[in-house]
GUTORKOL-443508 format. One record per residue (C-alpha): residue in three letters; x, y, z. Coordinates in nm, 3 decimals. Example, Ala and Ser with C-alpha at 12.3 -4.5 7.8 and 13.67 -1.06 7.14 Angstrom:
2
+------+---------+---------+---------+
| resn |       X |       Y |       Z |
+------+---------+---------+---------+
|  ala |   1.230 |  -0.450 |   0.780 |
|  ser |   1.367 |  -0.106 |   0.714 |
+------+---------+---------+---------+
//
This chain:
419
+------+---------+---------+---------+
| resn |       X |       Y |       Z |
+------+---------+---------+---------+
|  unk |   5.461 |   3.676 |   0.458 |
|  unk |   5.217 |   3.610 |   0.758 |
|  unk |   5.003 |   3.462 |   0.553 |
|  unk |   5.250 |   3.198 |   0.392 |
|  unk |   5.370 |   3.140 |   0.741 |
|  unk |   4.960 |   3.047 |   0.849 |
|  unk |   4.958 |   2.833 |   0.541 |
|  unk |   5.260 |   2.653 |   0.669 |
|  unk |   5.101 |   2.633 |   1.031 |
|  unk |   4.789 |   2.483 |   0.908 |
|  unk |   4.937 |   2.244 |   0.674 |
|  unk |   5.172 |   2.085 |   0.933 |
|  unk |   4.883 |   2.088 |   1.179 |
|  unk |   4.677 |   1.838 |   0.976 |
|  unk |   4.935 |   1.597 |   0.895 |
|  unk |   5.129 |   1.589 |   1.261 |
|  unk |   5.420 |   1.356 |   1.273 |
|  unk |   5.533 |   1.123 |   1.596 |
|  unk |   5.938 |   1.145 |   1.674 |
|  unk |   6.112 |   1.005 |   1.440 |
|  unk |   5.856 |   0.987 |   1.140 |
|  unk |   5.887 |   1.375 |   1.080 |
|  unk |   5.966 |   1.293 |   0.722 |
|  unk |   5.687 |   1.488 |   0.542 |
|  unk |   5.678 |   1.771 |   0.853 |
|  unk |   6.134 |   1.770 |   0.744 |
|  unk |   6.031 |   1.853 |   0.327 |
|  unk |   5.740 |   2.087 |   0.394 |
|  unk |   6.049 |   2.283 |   0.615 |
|  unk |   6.276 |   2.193 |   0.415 |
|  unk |   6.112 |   2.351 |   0.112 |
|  unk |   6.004 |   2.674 |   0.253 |
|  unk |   6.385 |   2.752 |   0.387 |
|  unk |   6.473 |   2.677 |   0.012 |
|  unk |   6.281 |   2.928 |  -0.113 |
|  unk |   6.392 |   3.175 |   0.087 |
|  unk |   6.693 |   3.110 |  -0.049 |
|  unk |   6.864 |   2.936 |   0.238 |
|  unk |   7.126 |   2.648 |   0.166 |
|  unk |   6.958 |   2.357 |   0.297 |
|  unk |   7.051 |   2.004 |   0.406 |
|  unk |   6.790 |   1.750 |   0.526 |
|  unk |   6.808 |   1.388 |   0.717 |
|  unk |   7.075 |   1.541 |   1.001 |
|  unk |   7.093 |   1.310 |   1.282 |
|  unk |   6.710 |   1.160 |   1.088 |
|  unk |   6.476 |   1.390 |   0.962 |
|  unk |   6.630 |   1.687 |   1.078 |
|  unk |   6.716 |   1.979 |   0.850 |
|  unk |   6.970 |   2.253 |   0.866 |
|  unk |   6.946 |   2.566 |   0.629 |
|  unk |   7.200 |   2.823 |   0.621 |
|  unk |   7.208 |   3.175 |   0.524 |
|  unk |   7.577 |   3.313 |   0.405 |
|  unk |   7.559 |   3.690 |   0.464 |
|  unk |   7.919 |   3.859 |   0.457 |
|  unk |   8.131 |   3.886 |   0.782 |
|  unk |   7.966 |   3.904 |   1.150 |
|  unk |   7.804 |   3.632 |   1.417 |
|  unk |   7.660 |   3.286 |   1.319 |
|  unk |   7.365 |   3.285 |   1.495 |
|  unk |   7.104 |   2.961 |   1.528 |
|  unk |   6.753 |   2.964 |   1.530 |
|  unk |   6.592 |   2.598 |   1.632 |
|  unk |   6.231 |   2.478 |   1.634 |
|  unk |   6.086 |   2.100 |   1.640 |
|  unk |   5.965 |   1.865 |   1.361 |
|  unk |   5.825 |   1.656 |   1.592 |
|  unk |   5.400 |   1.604 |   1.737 |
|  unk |   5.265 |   1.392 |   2.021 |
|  unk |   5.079 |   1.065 |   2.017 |
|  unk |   4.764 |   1.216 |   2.135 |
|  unk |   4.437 |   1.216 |   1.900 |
|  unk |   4.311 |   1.582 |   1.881 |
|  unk |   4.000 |   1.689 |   2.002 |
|  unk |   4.002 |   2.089 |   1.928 |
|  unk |   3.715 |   2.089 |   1.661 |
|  unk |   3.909 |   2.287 |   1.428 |
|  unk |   3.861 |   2.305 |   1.104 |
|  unk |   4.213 |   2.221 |   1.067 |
|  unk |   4.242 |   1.953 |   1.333 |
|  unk |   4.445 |   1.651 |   1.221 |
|  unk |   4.264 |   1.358 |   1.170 |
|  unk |   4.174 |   1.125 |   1.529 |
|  unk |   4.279 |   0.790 |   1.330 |
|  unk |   4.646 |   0.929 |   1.311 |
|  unk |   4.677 |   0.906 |   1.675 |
|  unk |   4.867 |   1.195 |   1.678 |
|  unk |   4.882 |   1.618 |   1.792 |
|  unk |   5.097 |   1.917 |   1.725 |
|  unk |   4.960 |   1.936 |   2.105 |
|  unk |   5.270 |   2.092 |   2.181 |
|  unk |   5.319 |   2.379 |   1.927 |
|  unk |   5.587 |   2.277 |   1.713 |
|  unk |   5.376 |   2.350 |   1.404 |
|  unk |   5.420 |   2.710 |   1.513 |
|  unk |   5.756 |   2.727 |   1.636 |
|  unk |   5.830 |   2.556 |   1.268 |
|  unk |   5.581 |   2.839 |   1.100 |
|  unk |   5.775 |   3.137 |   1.295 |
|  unk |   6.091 |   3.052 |   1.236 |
|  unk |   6.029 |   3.020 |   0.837 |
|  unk |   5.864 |   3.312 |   0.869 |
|  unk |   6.144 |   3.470 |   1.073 |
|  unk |   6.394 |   3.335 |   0.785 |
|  unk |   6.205 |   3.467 |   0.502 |
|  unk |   6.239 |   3.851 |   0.695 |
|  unk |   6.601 |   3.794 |   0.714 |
|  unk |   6.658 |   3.687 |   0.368 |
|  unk |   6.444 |   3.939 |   0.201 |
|  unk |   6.585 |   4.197 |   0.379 |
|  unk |   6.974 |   4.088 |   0.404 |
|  unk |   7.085 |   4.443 |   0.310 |
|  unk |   7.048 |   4.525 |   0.690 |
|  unk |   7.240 |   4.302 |   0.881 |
|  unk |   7.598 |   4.077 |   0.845 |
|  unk |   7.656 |   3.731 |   0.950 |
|  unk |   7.538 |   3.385 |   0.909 |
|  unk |   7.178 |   3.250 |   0.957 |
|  unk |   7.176 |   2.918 |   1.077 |
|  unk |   6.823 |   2.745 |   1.084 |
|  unk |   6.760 |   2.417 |   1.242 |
|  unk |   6.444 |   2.199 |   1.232 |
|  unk |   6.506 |   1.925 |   1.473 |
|  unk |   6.349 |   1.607 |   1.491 |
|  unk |   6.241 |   1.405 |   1.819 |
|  unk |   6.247 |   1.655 |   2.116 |
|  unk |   5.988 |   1.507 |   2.291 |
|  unk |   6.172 |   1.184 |   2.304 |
|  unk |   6.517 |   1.436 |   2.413 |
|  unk |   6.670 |   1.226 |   2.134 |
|  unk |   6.677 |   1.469 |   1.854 |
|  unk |   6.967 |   1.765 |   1.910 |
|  unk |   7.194 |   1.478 |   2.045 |
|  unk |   7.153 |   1.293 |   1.654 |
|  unk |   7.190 |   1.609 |   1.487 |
|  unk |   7.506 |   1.663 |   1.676 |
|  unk |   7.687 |   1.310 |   1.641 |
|  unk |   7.607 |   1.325 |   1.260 |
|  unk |   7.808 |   1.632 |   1.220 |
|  unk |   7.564 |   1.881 |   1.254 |
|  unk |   7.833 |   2.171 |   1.351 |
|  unk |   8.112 |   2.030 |   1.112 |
|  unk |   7.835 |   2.077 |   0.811 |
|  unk |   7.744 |   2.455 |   0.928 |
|  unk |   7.989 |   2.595 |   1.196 |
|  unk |   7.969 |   2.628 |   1.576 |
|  unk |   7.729 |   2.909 |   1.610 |
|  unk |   7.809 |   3.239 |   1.790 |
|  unk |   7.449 |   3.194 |   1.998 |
|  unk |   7.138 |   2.980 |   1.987 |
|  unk |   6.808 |   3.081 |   2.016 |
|  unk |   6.468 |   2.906 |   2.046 |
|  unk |   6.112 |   2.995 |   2.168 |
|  unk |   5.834 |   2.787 |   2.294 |
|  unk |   5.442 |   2.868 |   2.282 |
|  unk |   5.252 |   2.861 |   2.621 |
|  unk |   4.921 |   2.942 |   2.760 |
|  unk |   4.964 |   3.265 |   2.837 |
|  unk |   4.829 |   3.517 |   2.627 |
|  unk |   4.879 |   3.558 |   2.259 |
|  unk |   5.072 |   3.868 |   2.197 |
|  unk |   5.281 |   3.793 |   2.516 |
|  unk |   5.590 |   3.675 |   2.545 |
|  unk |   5.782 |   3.521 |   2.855 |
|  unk |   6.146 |   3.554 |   2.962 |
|  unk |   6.313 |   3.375 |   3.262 |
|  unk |   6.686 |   3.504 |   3.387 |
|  unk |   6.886 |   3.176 |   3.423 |
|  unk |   6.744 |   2.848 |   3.506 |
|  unk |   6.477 |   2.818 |   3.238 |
|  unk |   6.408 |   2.464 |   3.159 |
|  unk |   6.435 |   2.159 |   3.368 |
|  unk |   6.754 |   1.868 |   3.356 |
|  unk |   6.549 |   1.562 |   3.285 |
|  unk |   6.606 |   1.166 |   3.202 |
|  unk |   6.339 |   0.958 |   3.045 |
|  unk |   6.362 |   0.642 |   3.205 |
|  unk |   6.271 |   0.257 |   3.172 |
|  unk |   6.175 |  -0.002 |   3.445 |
|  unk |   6.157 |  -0.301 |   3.426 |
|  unk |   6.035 |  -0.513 |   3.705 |
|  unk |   6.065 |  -0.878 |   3.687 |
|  unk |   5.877 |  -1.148 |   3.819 |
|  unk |   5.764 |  -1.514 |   3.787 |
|  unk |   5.460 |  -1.587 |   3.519 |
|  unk |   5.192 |  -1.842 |   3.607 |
|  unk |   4.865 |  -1.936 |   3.624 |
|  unk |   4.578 |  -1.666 |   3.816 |
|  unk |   4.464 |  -1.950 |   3.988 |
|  unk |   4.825 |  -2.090 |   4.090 |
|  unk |   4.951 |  -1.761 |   4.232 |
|  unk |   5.091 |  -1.940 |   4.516 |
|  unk |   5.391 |  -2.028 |   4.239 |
|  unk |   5.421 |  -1.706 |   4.064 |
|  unk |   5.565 |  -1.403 |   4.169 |
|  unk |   5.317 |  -1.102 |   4.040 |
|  unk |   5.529 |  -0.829 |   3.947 |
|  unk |   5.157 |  -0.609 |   3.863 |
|  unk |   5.127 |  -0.536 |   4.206 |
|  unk |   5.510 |  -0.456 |   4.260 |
|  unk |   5.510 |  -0.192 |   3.983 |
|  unk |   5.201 |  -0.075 |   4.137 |
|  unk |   5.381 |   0.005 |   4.495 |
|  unk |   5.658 |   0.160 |   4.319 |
|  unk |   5.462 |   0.401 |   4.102 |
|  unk |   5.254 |   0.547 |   4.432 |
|  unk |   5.578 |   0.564 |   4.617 |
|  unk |   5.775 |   0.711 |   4.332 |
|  unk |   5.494 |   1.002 |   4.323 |
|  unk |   5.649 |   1.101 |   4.690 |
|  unk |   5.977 |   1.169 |   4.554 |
|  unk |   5.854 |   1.526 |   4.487 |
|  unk |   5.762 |   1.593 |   4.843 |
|  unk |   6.116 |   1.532 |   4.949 |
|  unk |   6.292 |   1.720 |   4.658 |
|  unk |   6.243 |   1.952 |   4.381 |
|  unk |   6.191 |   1.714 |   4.105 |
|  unk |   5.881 |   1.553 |   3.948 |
|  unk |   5.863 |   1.188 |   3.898 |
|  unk |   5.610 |   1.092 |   3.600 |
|  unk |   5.507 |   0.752 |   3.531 |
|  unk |   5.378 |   0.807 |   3.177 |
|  unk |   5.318 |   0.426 |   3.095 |
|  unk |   5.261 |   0.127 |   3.244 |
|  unk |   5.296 |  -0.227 |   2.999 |
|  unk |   5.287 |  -0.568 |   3.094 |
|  unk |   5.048 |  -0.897 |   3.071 |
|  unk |   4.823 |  -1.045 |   2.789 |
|  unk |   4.508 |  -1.181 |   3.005 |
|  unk |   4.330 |  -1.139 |   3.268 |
|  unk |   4.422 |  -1.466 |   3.385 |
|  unk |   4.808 |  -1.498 |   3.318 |
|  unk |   5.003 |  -1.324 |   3.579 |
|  unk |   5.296 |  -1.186 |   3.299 |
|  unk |   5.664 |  -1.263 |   3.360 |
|  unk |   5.736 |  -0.879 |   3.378 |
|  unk |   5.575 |  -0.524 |   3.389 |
|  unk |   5.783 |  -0.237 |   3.195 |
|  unk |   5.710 |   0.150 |   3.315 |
|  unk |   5.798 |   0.438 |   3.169 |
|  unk |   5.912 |   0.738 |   3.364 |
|  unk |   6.005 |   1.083 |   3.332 |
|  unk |   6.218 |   1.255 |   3.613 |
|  unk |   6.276 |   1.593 |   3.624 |
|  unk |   6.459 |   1.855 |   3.876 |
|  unk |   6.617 |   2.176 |   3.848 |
|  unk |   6.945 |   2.100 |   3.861 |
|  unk |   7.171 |   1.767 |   3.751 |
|  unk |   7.272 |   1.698 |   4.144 |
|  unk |   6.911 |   1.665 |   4.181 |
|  unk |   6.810 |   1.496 |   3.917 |
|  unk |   7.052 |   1.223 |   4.012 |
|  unk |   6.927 |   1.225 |   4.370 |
|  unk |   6.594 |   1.182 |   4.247 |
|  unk |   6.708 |   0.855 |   4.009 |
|  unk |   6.854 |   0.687 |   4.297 |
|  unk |   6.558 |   0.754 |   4.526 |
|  unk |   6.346 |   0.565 |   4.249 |
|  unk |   6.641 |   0.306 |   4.227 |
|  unk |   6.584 |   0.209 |   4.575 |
|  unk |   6.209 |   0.202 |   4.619 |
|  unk |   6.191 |   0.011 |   4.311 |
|  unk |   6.465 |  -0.243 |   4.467 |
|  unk |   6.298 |  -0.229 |   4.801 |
|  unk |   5.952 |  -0.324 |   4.683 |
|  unk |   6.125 |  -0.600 |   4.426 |
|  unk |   6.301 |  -0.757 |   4.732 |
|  unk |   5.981 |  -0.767 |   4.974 |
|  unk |   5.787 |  -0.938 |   4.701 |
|  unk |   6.045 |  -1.238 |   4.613 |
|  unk |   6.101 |  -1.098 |   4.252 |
|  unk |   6.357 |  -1.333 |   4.127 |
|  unk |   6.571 |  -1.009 |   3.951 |
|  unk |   6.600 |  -0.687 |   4.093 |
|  unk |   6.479 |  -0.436 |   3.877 |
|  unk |   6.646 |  -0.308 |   3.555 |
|  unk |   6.675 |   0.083 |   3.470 |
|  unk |   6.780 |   0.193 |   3.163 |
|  unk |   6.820 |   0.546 |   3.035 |
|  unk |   6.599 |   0.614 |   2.706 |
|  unk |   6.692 |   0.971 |   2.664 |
|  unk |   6.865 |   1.276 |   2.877 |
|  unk |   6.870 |   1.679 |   2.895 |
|  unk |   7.082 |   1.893 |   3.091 |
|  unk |   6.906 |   2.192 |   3.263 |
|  unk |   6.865 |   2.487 |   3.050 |
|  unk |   7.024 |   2.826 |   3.182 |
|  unk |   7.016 |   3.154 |   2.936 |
|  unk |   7.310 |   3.304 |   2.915 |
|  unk |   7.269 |   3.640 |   3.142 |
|  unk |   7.439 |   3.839 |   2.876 |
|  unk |   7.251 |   3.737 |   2.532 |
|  unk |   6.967 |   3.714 |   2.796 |
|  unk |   6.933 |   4.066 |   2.870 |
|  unk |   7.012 |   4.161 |   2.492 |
|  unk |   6.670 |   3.961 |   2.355 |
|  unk |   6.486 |   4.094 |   2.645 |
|  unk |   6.586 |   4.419 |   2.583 |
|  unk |   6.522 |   4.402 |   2.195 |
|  unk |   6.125 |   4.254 |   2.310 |
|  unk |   6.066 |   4.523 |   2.531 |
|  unk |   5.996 |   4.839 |   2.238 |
|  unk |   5.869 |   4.586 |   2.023 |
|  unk |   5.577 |   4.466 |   2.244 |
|  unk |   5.596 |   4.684 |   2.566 |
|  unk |   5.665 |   4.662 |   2.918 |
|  unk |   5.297 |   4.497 |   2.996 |
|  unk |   5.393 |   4.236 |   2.761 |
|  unk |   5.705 |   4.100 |   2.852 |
|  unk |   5.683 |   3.867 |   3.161 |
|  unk |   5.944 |   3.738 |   3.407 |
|  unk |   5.910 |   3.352 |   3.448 |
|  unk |   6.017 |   3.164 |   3.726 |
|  unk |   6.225 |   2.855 |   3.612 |
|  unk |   5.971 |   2.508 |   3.535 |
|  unk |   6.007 |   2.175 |   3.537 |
|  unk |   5.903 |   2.155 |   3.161 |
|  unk |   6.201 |   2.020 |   2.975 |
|  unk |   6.393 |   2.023 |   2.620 |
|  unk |   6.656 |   1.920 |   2.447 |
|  unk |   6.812 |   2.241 |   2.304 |
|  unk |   7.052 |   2.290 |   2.590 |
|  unk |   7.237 |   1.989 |   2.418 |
|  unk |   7.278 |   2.246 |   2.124 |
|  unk |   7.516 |   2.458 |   2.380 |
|  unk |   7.753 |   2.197 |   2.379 |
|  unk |   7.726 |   2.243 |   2.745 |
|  unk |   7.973 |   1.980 |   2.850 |
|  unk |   8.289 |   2.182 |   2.625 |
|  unk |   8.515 |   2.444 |   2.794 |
|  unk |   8.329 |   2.718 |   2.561 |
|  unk |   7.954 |   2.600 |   2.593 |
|  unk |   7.725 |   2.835 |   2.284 |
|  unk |   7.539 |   3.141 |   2.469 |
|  unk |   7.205 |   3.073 |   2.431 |
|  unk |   6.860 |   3.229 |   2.511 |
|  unk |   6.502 |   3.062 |   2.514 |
|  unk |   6.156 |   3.212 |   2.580 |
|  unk |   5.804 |   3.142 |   2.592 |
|  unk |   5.560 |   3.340 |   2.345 |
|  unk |   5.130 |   3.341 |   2.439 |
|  unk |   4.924 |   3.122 |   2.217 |
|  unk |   4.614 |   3.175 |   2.384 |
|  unk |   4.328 |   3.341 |   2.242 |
|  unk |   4.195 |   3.655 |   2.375 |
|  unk |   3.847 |   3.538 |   2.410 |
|  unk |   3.985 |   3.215 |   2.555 |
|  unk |   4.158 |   3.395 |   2.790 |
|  unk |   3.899 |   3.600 |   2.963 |
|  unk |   3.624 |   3.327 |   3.020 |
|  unk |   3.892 |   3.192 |   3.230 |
|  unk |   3.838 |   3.127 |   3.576 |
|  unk |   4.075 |   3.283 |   3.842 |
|  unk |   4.203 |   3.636 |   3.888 |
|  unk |   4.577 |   3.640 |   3.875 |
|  unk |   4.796 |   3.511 |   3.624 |
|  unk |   4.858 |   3.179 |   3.715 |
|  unk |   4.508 |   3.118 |   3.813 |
|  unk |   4.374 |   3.148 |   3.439 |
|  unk |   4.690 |   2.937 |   3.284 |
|  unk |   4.601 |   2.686 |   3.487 |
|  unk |   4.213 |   2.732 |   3.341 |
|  unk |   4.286 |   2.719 |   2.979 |
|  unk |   4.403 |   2.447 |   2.720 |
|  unk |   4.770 |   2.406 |   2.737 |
|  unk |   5.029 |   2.212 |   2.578 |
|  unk |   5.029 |   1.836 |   2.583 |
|  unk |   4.606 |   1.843 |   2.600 |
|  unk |   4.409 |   1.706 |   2.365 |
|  unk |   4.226 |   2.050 |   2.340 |
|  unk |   4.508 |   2.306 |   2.273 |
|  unk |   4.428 |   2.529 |   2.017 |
|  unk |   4.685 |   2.852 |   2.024 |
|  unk |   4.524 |   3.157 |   1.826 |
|  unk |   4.688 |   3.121 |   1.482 |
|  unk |   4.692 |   3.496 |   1.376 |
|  unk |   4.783 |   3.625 |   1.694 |
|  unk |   5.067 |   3.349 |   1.779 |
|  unk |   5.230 |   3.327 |   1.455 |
|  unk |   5.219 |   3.738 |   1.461 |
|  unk |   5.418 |   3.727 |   1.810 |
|  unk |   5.645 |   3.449 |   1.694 |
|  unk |   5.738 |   3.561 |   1.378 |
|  unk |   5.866 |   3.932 |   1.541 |
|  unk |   5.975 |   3.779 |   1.868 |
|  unk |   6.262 |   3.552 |   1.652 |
|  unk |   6.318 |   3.811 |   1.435 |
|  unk |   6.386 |   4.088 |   1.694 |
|  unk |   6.590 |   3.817 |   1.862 |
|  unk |   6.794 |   3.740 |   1.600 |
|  unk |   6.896 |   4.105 |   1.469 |
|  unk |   6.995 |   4.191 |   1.803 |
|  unk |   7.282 |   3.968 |   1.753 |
|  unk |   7.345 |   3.974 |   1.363 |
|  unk |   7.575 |   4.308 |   1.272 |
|  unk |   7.369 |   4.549 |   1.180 |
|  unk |   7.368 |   4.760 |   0.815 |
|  unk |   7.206 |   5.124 |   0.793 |
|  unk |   6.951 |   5.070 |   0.523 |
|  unk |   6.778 |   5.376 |   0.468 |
|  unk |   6.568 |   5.233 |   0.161 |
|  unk |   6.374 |   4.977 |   0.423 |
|  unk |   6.017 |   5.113 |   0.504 |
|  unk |   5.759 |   4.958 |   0.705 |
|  unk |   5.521 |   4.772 |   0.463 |
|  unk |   5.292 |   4.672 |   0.693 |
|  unk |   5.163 |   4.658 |   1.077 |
|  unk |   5.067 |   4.313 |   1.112 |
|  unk |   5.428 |   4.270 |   1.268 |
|  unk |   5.652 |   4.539 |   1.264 |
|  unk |   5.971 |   4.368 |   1.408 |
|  unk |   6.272 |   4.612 |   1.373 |
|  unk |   6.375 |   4.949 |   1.193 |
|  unk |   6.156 |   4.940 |   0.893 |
|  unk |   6.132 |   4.531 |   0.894 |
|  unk |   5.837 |   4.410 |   0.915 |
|  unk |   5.605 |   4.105 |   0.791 |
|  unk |   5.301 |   4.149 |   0.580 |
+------+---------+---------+---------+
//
């Protein structure tokens, strides 16, 4: 089973597929749920595909990972590195989160005899644009499967491999990925004295955006910065593209207006002829595990990998879209749980530089570089028995007597176990 789950990994890894393109990353999925013999359903809310497992009376519980890579070219040097001229990465991970959660599926299905309920599955496309649960919903993604009884997800960091990562509460970040546009007045470099030159307005606002941080706890990212054609034609506008993050949604909006109003100020002291336009590409509430289901996945990781292994985390300012999954704007929002799993090698790990923890994360590749490279054994290993561990701790359980441990590469509960 691992080694259909690495085949999976390193296929997906090759052929990485930008937000809403996931269509070959969606049938590779796709076809592996199918032959575990889930029910599957693809192009939910775009590429995104939904497989369900029908297993007598007990919880619906959903497992979610990502379709979707990042326009960065790779530059790991692995054998299986996907090609520079697509432009794009799995810098990210979400080739393994896919890889462990079909592994994770195939454990459940081959071994149904031992638990009750139904096994929802979700590949979902365009999380890095925060776009992707939000189209899976409005296309009917719980009126095709059911509401479940709890979501689950993981995400790969750069701790180590073998490791995983929980954080009680606040987990991930509420975040809005914005666009700016600043107007101005094109003309002629040599005629500035009739143009306004929005260039150096955008300019003031993006170094006094970066302050925003120092007066709250939020993180203001200017990611892109688009506007002219020449050299010598001052351009009618200049677009930027911004990411704003904070802990919580009061501050999150706090930090919006802050950015509202330097933008406006600058705009005004330069003459634009419009004040700036903001518009609202894509949004995420904060993520928050549910202290109940919390404690039961931490407590079903701590036998499997030991105490040493299983960190606390304080809450980041990294962001996703599952909390949309929760429906956490109903009167009954899902439980749901998300942790962090090690992806880096151990090798990696020890040339680091720094002493404590946080010191050698910050020393290795990590996600969103052009040089991450989690360990592919090790990773998928941890993945595979951290979802599945998850998972049965909420799915009724069946005595099964006949199950036996077939192998150690990742024992992950009672006789379960991937080979």
């Amino acid at each position: 089973m691992l080694d259909e789950a690495l085949k999976l990994y390193f296929d997906l890894h090759q052929y990485p597929e930008l937000a809403g393109a996931e269509k070959r990353t969606a049938a590779r999925f796709a076809d592996r749920l199918r032959r575990c013999g889930l029910t599957v359903r693809t192009g939910v809310g775009g590429h995104g595909v939904v497989g369900v497992l029908h297993n007598g009376a007990g919880p619906a519980v959903l497992l979610r990972a990502e379709l979707d890579a990042l326009p960065i070219a790779e530059q790991t040097g692995l054998a299986y590195a996907a090609d520079e001229a697509l432009g794009a990465m799995h810098a990210c991970g979400h080739d393994a989160h896919l890889a462990c959660l079909a592994g994770t599926a195939e454990l459940l299905a081959r071994h149904r005899s031992s638990w009750r309920g139904t096994l929802i599955v979700l590949g979902q496309p365009a999380e890095e644009e925060l776009s992707g649960a939000a189209a899976m919903l409005a296309d009917g993604l719980y009126e095709r499967c059911g509401r479940p009884d709890v979501a689950l997800a993981q995400h790969l960091t750069p701790l180590p491999a073998g490791w995983v990562a929980h954080a009680p509460g606040a987990v991930t970040a509420a975040s809005r990925q914005l666009e700016l546009r600043v107007h101005g007045r094109g003309g002629h470099a040599g005629l500035r004295q009739f143009a306004v030159d929005p260039v150096p307005v955008a300019a003031a606002i993006v170094l006094d955006a970066a302050g925003i941080g120092a007066r709250l706890p939020a993180a203001v990212t200017v990611g892109t910065i688009c506007g002219g054609s020449r050299p010598n034609v001052i351009p009618e506008e200049v677009t930027l593209g911004i990411s704003v993050r904070a802990p919580t949604t009061a501050v999150l909006q706090e930090a919006v207006a802050d950015l509202v109003r330097i933008a406006q100020q600058h705009a005004r002291r330069a003459g634009c002829p419009r004040l700036p336009e903001l518009s609202v590409l894509s949004a995420s509430p904060a993520g928050v595990n549910d202290p109940v289901a919390g404690r039961i996945v931490r407590e079903a990781h701590l036998p499997r990998f030991g105490s040493g292994h299983v960190l606390t985390l304080p809450p980041s300012l990294a962001t996703d879209d599952f909390p949309l999954l929760t429906l956490p704007d109903s009167a009954d929002p899902v439980p749901s749980v998300y942790w962090m799993v090690g992806a880096t090698a151990p090798e990696v790990w020890s040339r680091a530089a720094g002493t404590s923890l946080v010191e050698k994360a910050a020393n290795v590749p990590a996600n969103h570089s052009a040089a991450f490279a989690p360990d592919p054994v090790r990773t998928l290993r941890t993945g595979i028995a951290a979802m599945t561990e998850a998972a049965l701790a909420f799915l009724t359980r069946q005595p099964s007597p006949t199950l036996t441990t077939v192998s150690d590469d990742v024992p992950t509960s009672e006789g379960i176990s991937a080979s």
